[in-house]
C-alpha positions in Angstrom: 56.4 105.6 41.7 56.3 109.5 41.6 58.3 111.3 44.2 55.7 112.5 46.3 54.3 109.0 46.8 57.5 107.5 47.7 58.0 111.0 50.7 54.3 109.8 51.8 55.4 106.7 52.1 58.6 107.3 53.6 56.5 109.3 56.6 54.4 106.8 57.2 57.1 104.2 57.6 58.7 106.6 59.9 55.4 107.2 61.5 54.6 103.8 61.8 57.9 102.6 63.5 57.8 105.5 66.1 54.3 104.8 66.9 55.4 101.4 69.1 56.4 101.2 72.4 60.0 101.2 73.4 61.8 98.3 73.9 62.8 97.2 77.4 66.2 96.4 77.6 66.5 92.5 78.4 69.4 92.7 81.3 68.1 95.1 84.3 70.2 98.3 84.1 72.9 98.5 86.6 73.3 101.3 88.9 75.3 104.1 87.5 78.6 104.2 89.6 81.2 106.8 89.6 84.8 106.4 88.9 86.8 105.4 92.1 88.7 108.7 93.4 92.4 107.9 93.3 93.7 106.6 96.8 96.5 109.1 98.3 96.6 107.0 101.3 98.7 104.2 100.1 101.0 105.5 97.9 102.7 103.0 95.5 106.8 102.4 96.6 109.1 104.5 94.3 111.8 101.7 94.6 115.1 102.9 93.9 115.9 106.0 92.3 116.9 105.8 88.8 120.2 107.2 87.7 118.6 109.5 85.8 116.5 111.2 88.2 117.1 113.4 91.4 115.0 113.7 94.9 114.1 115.6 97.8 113.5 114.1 100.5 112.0 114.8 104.0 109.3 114.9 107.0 106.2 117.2 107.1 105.4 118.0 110.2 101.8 119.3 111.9 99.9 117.4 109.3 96.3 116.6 110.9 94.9 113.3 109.8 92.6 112.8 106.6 94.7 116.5 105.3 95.6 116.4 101.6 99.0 118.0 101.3 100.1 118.7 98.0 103.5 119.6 97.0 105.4 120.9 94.2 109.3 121.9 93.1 108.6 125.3 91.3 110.6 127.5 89.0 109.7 131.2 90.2 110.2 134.7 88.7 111.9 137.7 90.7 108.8 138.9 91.9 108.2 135.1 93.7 105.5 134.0 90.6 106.0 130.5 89.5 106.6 129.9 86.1 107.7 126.0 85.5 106.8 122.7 87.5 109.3 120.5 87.8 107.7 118.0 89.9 105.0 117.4 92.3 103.1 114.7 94.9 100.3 114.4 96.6 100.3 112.7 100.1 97.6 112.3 102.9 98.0 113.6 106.4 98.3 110.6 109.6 98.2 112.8 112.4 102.3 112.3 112.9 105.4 113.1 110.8 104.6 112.8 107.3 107.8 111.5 105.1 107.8 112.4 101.5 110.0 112.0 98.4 109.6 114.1 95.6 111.6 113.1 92.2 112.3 115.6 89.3 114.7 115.1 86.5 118.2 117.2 86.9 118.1 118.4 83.5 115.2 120.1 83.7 116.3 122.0 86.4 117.0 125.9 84.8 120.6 127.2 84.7 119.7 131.1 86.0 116.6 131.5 87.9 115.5 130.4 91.7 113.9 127.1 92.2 111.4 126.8 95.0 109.7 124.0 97.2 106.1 124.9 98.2 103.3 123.2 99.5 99.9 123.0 101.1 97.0 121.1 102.9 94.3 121.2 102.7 90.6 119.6 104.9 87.3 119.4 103.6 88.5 121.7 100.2 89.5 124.6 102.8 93.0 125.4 102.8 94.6 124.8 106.1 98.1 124.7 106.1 100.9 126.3 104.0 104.8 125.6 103.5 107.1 128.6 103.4 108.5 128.8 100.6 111.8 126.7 100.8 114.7 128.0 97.9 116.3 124.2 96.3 120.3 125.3 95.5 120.6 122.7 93.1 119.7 120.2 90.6 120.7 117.2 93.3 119.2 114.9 95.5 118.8 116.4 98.8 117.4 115.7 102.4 115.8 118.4 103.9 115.3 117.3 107.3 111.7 117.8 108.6 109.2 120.9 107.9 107.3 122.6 109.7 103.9 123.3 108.0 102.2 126.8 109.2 98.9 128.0 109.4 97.1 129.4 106.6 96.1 133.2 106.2 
């Protein structure tokens, strides 16, 4: 068989096995679902805290219901700039006080530079809310009391 046989060949094979209809796929296609959104309404329980880590603790106040408030332990620059996260949650407003626990591990926590608590909620994607920044004095668990969320700009 000479080589230009064998292509012809070869094309009409190809041509041939296109030419047919497709198959039909013998279970009915399913409906194309997406991925479940993660559920920041029932957090899972931290349990105790671990020897090895640290926490703050506290109440957000003036947190609307169905808010996302996210909030995060910063390492910031002189000019206020973060530059590290240590840790961070994310929680869902109720309408009253809003108890959160943030853990971070202590030895993460820089020996010169200012370590911040900040946060935010938001509605709908539009920010609402903001927490003044809040300065954290040491690598230790601490309770902050409750916090008084303002409005945004």
């Amino acid at each position: 068989m000479t080589v230009r046989s064998l292509a012809l060949l070869c094309c009409l094979g190809l041509l041939a096995a296109c030419a047919g209809e497709p198959p039909t796929p013998a279970v009915p296609a399913s409906p194309v679902t997406k991925p479940a959104a993660p559920d920041i309404r029932d957090p899972e329980p931290l349990g105790p805290l671990p020897a090895y880590q640290r926490e703050l603790s506290g109440q957000l106040l003036s947190i609307p219901r169905g808010a996302e408030v996210e909030l995060a332990m910063l390492v910031v620059d002189d000019r206020g700039r973060p530059q590290q996260l240590l840790a961070n949650t994310t929680l869902a407003g109720t309408g009253q006080p809003l108890p959160f626990r943030l853990r971070f591990n202590p030895e993460a926590f820089p020996q010169q530079g200012h370590v911040e608590l900040r946060g935010r909620a938001s509605q709908s994607g539009q920010l609402i809310l903001h927490l003044p920044p809040r300065q954290i004095g040491g690598p230790a668990t601490q309770a902050l009391g409750t916090l008084e969320m303002t409005k945004a700009p």
